[in-house]
N, C-alpha and C positions, 0 to 999 in steps of 0.2 A: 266130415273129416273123421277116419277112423280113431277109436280112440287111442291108440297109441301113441298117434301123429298130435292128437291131443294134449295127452300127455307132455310129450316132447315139447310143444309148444309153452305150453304152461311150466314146467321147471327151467326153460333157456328164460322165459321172460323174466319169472321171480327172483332169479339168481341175477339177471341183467346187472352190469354195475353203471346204466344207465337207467333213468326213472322209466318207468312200464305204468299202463292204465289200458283198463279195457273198460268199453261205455256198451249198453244195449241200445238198441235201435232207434231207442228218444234221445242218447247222449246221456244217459245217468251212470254212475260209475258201477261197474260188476267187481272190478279187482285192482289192484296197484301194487306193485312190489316195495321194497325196503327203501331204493335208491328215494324213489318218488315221495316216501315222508320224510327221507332227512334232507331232500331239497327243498320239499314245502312249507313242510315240519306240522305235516298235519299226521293224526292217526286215521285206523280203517274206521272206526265206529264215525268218525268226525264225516267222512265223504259218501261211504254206502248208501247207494239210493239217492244220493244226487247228481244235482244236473251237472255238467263238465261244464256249462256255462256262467256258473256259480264262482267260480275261480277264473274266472279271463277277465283283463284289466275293461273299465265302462266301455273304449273305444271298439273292442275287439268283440264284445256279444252278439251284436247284429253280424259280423262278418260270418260268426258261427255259424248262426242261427241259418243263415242262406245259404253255407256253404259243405253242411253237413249231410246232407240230401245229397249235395252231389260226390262226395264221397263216400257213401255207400253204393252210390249208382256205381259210379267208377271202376271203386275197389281197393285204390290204395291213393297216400297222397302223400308226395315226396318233397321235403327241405322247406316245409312254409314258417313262417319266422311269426311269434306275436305276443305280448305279454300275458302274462298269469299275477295272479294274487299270490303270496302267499299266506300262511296263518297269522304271520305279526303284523301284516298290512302291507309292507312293502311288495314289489313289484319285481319281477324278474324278465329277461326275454327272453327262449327258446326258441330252438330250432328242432322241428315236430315234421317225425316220419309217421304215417300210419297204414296198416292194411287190416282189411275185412274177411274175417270168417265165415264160410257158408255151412251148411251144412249137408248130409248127405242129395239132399233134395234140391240143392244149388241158392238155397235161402236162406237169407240174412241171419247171424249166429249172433257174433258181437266184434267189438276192433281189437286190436291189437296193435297199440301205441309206444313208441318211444319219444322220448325227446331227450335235447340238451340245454343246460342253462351256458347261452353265449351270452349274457349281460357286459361283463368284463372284456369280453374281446372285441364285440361291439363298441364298449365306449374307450377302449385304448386306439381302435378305426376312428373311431368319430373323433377324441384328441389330437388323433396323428394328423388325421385328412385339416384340421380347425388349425395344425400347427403348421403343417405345409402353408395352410392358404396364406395363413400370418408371414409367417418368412416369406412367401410370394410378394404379398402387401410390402413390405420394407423393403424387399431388393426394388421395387416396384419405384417406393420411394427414392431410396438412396439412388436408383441408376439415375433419376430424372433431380438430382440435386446440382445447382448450376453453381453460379460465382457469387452469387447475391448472398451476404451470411445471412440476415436479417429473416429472409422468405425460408432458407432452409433451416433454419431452427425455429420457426413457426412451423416449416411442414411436418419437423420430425417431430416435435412438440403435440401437434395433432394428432400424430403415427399414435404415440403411447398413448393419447386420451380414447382413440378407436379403440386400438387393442384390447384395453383393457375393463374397456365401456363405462366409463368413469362419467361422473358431474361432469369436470373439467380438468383440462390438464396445464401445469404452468412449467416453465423454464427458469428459475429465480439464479442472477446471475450478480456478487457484488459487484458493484459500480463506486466507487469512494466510498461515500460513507454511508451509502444508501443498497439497501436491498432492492433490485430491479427484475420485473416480472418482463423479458427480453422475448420470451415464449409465450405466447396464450390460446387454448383452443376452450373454445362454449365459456370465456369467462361472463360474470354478470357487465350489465352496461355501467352499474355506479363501482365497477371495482376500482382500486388503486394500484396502477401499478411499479410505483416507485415507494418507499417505506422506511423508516427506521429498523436495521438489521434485529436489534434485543428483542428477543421473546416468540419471532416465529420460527415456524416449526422447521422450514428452510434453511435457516440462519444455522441452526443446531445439525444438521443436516451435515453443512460446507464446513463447519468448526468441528469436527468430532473425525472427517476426513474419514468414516468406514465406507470401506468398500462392499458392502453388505445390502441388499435393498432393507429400507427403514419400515415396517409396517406398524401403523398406529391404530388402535380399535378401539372404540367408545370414545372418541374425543371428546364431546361433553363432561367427560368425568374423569378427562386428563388436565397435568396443569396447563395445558398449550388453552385451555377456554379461558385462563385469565390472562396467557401472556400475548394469544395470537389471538387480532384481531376479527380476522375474518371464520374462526372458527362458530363462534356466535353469531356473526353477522349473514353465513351465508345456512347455519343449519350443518354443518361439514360432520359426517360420521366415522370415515374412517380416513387414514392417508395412507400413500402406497410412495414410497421417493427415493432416491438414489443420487449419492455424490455424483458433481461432475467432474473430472481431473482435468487439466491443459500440464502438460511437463511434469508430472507430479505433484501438481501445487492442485489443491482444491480451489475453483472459479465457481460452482453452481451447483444450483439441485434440483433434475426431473422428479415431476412429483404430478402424480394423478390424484383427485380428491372425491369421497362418495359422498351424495347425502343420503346412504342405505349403509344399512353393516353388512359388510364384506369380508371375507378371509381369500386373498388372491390364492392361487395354485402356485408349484413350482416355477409352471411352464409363464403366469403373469409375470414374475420376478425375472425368472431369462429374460422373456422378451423386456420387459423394462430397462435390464441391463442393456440389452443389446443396443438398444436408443438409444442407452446413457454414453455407452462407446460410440456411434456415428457422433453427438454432440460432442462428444472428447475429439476426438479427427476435427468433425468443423471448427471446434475451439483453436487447434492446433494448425490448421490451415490459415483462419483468420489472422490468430497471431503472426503467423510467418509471412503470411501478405502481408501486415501494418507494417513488418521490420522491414521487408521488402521497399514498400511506400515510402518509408520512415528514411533507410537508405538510401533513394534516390533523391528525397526533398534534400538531403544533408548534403549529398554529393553536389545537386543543383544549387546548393545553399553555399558550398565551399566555392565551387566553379564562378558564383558572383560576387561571394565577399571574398575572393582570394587576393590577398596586396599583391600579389603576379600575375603576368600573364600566361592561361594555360590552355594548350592546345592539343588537335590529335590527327596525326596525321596516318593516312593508309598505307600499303609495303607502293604505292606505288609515286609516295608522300604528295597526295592530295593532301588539300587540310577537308577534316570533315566536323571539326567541333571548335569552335574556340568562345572563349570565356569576354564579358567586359571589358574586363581590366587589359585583354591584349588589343582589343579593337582602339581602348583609348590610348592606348601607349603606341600603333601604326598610325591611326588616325582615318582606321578603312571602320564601316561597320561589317556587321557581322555576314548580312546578307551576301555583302562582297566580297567577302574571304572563302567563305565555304564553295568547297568544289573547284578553285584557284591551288593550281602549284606553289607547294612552300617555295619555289624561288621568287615569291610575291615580294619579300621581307626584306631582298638582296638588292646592293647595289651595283653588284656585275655578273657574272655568272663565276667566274675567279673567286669571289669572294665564297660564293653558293657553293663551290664545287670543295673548297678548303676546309668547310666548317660539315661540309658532308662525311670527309673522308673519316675527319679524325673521330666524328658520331659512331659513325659504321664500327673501325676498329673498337670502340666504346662498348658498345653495345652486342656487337659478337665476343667481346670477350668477360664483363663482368656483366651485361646486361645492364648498363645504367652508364652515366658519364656527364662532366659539365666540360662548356668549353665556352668561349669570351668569342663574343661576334659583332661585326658590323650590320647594323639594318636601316635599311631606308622606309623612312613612315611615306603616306600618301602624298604630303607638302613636298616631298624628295628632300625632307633634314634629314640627316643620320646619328643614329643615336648607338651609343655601344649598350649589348645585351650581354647576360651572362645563361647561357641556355644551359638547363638539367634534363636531361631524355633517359625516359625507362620505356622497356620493350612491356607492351601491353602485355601480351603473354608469354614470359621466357619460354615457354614449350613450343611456344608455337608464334616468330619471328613474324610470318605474314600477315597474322593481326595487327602490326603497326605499331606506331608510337607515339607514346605521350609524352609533352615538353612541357616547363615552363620558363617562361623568360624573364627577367629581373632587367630593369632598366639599372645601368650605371656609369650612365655618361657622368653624373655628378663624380663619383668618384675619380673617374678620368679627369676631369676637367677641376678639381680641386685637390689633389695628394697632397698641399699644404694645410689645407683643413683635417684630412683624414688624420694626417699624422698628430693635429692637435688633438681631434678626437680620442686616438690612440692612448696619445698625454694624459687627458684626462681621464680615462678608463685605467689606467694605473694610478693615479691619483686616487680616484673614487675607491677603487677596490685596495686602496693602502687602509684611507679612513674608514672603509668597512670592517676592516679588523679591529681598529681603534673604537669604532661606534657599538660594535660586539661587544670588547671590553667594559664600555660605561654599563651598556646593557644590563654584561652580569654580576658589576658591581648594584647595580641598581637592584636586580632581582635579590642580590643577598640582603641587602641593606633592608628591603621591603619585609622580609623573613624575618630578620633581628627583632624589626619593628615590630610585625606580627608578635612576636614571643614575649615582647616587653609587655604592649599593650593589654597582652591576654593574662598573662602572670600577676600584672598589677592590677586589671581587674577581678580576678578571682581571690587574692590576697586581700581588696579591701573588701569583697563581698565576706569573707569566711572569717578575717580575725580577730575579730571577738570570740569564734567557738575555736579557732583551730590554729593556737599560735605556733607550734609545731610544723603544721604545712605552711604559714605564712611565711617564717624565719627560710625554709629550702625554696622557697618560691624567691624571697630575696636575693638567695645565691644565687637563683638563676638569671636573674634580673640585672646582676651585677657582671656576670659573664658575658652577657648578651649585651650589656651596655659598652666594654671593654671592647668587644667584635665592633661594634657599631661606628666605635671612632676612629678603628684601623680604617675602616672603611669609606668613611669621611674625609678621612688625609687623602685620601686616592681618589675619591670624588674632584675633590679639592684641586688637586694635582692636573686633573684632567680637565676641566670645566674652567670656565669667567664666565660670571651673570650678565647680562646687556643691562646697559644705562635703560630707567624709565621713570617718566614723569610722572608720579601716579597724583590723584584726584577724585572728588567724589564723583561716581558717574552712576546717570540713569542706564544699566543696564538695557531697559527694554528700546529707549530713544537707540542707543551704540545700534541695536540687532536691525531696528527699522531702516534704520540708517543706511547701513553695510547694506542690507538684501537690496535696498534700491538699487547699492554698484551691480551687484550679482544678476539682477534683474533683466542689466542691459548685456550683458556676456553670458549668461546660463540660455543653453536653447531653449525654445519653447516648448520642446515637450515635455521639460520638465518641471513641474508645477511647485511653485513654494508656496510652503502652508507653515502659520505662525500660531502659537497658542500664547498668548504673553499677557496675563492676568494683571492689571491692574493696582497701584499699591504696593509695589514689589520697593523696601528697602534699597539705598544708592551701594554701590560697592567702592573701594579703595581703588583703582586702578589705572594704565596708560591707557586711554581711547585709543589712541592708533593701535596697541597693541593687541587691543580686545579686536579691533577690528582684523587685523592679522590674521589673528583666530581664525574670528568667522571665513575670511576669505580663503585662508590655506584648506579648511574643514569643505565650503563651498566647492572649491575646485575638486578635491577628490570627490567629492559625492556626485561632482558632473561626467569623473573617468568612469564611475563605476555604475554610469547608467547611460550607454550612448546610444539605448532604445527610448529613453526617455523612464519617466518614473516622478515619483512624491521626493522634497525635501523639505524637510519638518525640521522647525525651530522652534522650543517651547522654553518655557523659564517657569521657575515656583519657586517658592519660598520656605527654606527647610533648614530645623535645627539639628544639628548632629549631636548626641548626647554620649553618654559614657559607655555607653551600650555599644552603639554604633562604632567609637573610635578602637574598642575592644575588637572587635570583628575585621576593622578595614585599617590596616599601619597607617596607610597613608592620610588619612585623615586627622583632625584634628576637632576637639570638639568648638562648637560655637555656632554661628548663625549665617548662613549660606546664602549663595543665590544658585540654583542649580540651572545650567545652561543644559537646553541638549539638545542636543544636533543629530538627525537618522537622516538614512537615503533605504530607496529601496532597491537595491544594487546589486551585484551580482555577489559582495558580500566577501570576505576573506576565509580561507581553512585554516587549522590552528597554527601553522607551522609560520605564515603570515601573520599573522597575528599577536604571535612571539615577538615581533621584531618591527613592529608599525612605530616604535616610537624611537626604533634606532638610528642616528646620524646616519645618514647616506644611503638608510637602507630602502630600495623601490624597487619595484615591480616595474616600470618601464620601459620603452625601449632606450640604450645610450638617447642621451643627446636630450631625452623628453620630459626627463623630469632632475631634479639633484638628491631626491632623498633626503633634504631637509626639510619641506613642509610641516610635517607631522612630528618631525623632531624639535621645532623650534615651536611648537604650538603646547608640546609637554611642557618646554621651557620658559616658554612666560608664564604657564597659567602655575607652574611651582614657584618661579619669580613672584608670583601675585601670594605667594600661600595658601594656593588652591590645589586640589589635585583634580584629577583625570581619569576616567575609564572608558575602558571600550569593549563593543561585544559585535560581536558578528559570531556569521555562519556561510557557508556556499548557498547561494541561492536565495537568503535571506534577508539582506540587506546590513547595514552596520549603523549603529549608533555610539556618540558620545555623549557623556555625561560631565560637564566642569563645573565644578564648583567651587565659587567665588565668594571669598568671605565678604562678610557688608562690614560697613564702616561700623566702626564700636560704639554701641551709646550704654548710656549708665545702666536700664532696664535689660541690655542683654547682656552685660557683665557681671549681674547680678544673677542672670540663670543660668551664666556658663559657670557660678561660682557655686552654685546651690548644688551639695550632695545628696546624690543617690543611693538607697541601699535596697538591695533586692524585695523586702517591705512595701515599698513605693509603687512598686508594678504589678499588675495586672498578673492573677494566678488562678491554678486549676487543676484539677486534679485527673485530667482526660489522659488517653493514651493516646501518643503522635509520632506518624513516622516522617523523620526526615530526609529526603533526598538529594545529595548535591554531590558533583564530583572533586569539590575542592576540600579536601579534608579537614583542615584547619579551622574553615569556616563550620564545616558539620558540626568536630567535634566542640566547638567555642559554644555553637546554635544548642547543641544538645547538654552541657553542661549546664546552661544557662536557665533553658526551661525546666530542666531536671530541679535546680534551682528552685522554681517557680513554684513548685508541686508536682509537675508532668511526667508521665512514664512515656521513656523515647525509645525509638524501635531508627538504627542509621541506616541508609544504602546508600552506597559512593555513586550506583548507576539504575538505567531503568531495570533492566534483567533482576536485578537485587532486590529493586523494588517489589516487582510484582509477584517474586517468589514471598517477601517477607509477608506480603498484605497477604496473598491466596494462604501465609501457614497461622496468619492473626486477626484475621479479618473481622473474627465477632468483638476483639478489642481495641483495633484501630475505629481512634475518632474522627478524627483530622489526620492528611497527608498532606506535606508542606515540599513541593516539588519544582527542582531549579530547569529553567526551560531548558539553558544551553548545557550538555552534555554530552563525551561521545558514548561511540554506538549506540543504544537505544535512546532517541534525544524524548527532552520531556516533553513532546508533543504526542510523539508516540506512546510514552508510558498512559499519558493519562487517557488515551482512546482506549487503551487494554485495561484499566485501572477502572472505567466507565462499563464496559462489559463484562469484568467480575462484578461490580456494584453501580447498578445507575444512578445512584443514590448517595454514589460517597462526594462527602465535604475537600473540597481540595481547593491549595493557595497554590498558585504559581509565580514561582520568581523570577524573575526576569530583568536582564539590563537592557531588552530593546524597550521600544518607548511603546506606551500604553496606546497611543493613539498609533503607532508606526505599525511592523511588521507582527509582533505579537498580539496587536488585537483581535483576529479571531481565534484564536488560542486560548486566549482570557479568556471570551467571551463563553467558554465551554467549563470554565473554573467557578469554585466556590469565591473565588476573591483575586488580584491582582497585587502585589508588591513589588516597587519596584528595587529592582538592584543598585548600587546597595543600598540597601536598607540597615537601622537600627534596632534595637532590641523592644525598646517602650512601643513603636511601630508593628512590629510583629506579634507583639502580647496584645497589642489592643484587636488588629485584625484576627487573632484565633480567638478571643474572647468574643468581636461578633459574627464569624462565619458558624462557631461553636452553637452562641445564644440564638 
């Protein structure tokens, strides 16, 4: 090469602002420009005089080695790709152009080399082509997801454990009260996969509701090693997890687990999301199938327990659906109705043609209509109908229609009874305004009583220190007692007690008694269960009227379970003291026998339950009940100088509690006589929050402990509650929580109450019976009390749920 050409060569190469290197004939380096040490980061002294195979990664020497010969044979060698070393150790990969210098004699000089470092561009190819194939995989997945939930959140539960090449990957979905492992791919064979939600890493996951992937690193030497079990158990190093949503509401959490340390990519956490989104779809599918299911069993559920007959006929009025209750009211079954012209029902075509027309106008004009028809059943009787027809689809007429038919021949064939009916449904609904009245004379009178009872206990607990507040507590005392007699004249006014025989009676003998009547009239799928302790004190009372009682008590508990269910009758033996009679008006202190009566029934809402003890007042249909049951059942057991409460809920079932004074003897007129002074009870110095929504009661409960020594912390509801405990939590000791409540009731507080501290001491109060509806409730409390309760009662149960 002449030398200019030379020249020329060697300053394009030096200047190159890609790296340059030229080797002699064995491959050892002659030269390298600028570029090629600030990609290597080597200098010229560092490489002069050595081999070029001194810098290619171990895999690539031999490729040299064999293939450097033939590129000098050659002469040049175009785009070959292979790593290099560089000085701090790491590895780069290149893409290496080269050609050969001869010289004038046409014999080997030395190379002339460039390359490029593509590392980066190579592995954003290799990320991209790794992410196609992943997105491949999942559409892969998701196209072949069928109707089965079960199988597809297993498959896509898999998806993320491949993806992301994890241990194992899990689906944790709550189920009640349980953390459920619903998804599992590579889990172990002794794993568990149902769990108490507190303390795994999941649970924290679905509560926290981030939309964010969660990544956890070193789990050994996070708290999840004390609180999740399987962290320890299985070796687990890192987590990778992601909320699942259904409707905005947090259900679950995909979660991949390593036993290696890991720091996922970006691209892990998309794709994690993206399976967290198909399991939110399948969530959202599922659910809307169950409602789907859930509506059809309802529909199939009204169509057989419907007290009418109901049918569907096509625009061409086939019948194509009918219900029980119509087949028994013709007297055809069903097989023989279906696909039969409605004029089946008719006992001429006249008739058919009459009750057609005036449909038609019905229904072309409001879309709906009743009208009164003759129908001949199978035996050829004819019975009068009152048919109701709506257009299956008002948009669209030739979808058909739906009927139902109401039998009422009886009304035809008796209008002197209707009209008695009539009679006494203006009757009833006169005395229902009069029964209202007693009602809210009663509610006031109960209130007086409240303020008497409360005022005169807090005056004889304080007067000795505070004759000041004693004297205005008198006035109020005096006020409320002046209320109390206006109110008794109107009692008076309205009311006559019934004649009764009263005598000593074995309460538990009267109950064995009675259940035997009940026994033969209560169905049998409902079960009676008795708790009646032995030794139980006689009480003053009419046997027949005790019996009353039970039977009027018996009968509702048989309306309000005609699925069948438990009735529980239990008795004990309980002193009311001064504490007690402070808290509840209606009580009186002395020595009880406490009757109680639960069903497990469908239960009353509060608005029923206002008015259960009102003359006339029923939930029945006309005709099925009078609304005095439960009225006359108030009324002896106040006859007797007992009172009464009651608790329910919807869905819960209802209990009664009476309490029956016992006969008088010398030993318990000596303890109803014997004073109490705050001294005498049971005290402490702990901080307690109280929960109840009956105010009166809180703040009586909270004065009284305050009393005691105790620092009190009130909430009227659960909401209230769980704000006060999460803002005092290092000084609540005891939380003293009433079951029935609205909105957040106390079952729910104390599951949320259990998840801020699983640890905390808590009583529950409660008027259903310990053995009935609230026992497992209880059974999640630091203690049980039942409603009402007394003050000496409640001091002794905080002093040992406390100790």
């Amino acid at each position: 090469m002449p030398h200019s050409d030379e020249n020329k060569w060697e300053s394009m190469f030096t200047y190159a602002p890609l790296p340059y290197q030229s080797l002699d004939c064995d491959g050892n380096f002659l030269d390298f420009n600028s570029a090629f040490m600030n990609v290597l980061g080597y200098e010229k002294n560092d490489l002069i005089g050595r081999n070029f195979s001194e810098l290619l990664h171990p895999d690539w020497v031999e490729h040299f080695k064999e293939n450097f010969p033939r590129f000098k044979a050659v002469g040049e060698i175009l785009g070959v790709e292979f790593e290099m070393i560089k000085k701090d150790g790491s590895s780069i990969l290149v893409h290496f152009h080269g050609k050969i210098q001869h010289n004038e004699l046409g014999e080997f000089e030395r190379t002339h080399c460039i390359f490029q470092d593509v590392s980066s561009q190579r592995a954003a190819e290799i990320a991209l082509r790794r992410s196609e194939e992943r997105f491949a995989q999942i559409n892969k997945v998701l196209l072949e997801l069928g109707t089965d939930y079960k199988k597809n959140i297993h498959n896509l539960t898999a998806l993320a454990g491949q993806m992301l090449g994890g241990t194992c990957a899990l689906y944790n979905r709550l189920e009640g009260d349980l953390l459920c492992s619903v998804g599992q791919w590579k889990t172990p064979v002794d794993y568990d996969p149902c769990d108490f939600p507190e303390g795994h890493i999941c649970y924290d996951v679905i509560y926290q509701q981030k939309d964010d992937v969660l990544v956890i690193e070193d789990l050994p030497r996070s708290i999840y090693a004390q609180t999740d079990p399987n962290v320890n158990k299985y070796n687990l190093q890192t987590y990778v997890g992601k909320c699942v949503f259904c409707s905005d509401d947090p259900v679950g959490s995909l979660c991949v687990v390593f036993q290696s340390p890991l720091a996922p990519s970006d691209n892990d956490k998309r794709f994690l999301s993206t399976i967290a989104a198909a399991i939110s779809r399948e969530e959202g599918r599922h659910q809307a199938e169950q409602a789907v299911q859930a509506s059809n069993e309802l529909i199939s559920s009204i169509l057989r327990s419907a007290p009418v007959g109901i049918g569907l006929v096509d625009r061409d009025r086939t019948i194509v659906e009918v219900n029980d209750r119509l087949c028994a009211m013709t007297g055809y079954t069903k097989e023989e109705l279906l696909h039969q012209h409605a004029s089946v029902f008719y006992p001429s075509n006249d008739e058919f043609e009459r009750v057609g027309n005036i449909k038609y106008e019905q229904l072309h004009g409001e879309g709906y209509g009743n009208v009164e028809a003759i129908w001949q059943r199978k035996d050829t009787s004819l019975i009068h109908v009152r048919l109701t027809s709506t257009l299956l689809d008002p948009q669209d007429p030739s979808r058909g229609v739906t009927f139902s038919a109401l039998n009422i021949s009886g009304e035809k064939l008796a209008k002197e009874e209707q009209a008695k009916l009539q009679a006494q449904l203006a009757q009833s609904n006169k005395m229902e305004s009069l029964g209202r009245l007693a009602g809210g004379i009663a509610h006031d009178f109960n209130n007086v009583l409240h303020v008497i009872s409360g005022n005169l206990e807090m005056m004889a607990l304080r007067s000795n220190s505070q004759q000041a507040v004693g004297l205005n507590r008198i006035q109020t005392i005096q006020k409320s007692i002046d209320r109390a007699s206006q109110l008794v004249q109107q009692m008076l006014l309205f009311s006559r007690k019934a004649e009764s025989y009263k005598q000593s009676v074995d309460l538990n003998e009267e109950v064995e008694q009675t259940l035997h009547i009940l026994e033969r009239s209560v169905p049998k799928m409902i079960s009676i269960e008795t708790f009646l302790p032995d030794g139980l004190p006689p009480i003053s009372a009419d046997p027949v009227q005790v019996e009353q009682v039970l039977l009027n008590l018996g009968s509702n508990a048989e309306a309000a379970m005609p699925a069948g269910g438990r009735f529980i009758v239990e008795t004990s033996d309980i002193f009311l003291d001064h504490d007690f009679v402070r808290m509840h008006t209606e009580a009186k202190e002395g020595r009880y026998i406490c009757l109680s009566v639960s069903d497990t029934g469908h239960g009353m809402d509060d608005k029923t339950l206002n008015h259960v003890f009102d003359p006339f007042f029923t939930t029945k249909e006309i005709g099925k009940g009078t609304g005095l049951g439960l009225a006359s059942v108030y009324g002896i057991v106040r006859a007797h100088d007992g009172f009464i409460r009651c608790y329910s809920e919807p869905g819960k079932g209802t209990t009664f509690h009476i309490y029956w004074p016992v006969v008088s003897t010398q030993k318990d007129g000596a303890k109803q006589k014997g004073q109490m002074s705050h001294q005498d009870l049971e005290s402490g110095e702990e901080t307690i929050l109280i929960v109840d929504d009956e105010k009166d009661i809180l703040e009586l409960t909270a004065e009284a402990l305050e009393i005691q020594g105790y620092t009190v912390y009130m909430a009227e509801n659960g909401e209230q509650a769980l704000a006060m405990y999460s803002k005092y939590e290092e000084s609540i000791d005891l939380v003293i929580l009433d079951l029935n409540m609205p909105g957040m009731g106390g079952a729910s507080c104390l599951r949320q109450l259990k998840k801020l501290q699983p640890s905390i001491k808590v009583i529950l109060a409660s008027g259903y019976s310990a053995h009935g509806q609230a026992q497992e409730i209880a059974d999640r409390a630091s203690a049980f009390i039942g409603k009402p309760y007394h003050l000496r009662e409640l001091l002794k149960t905080i002093r040992r749920v406390i100790s």
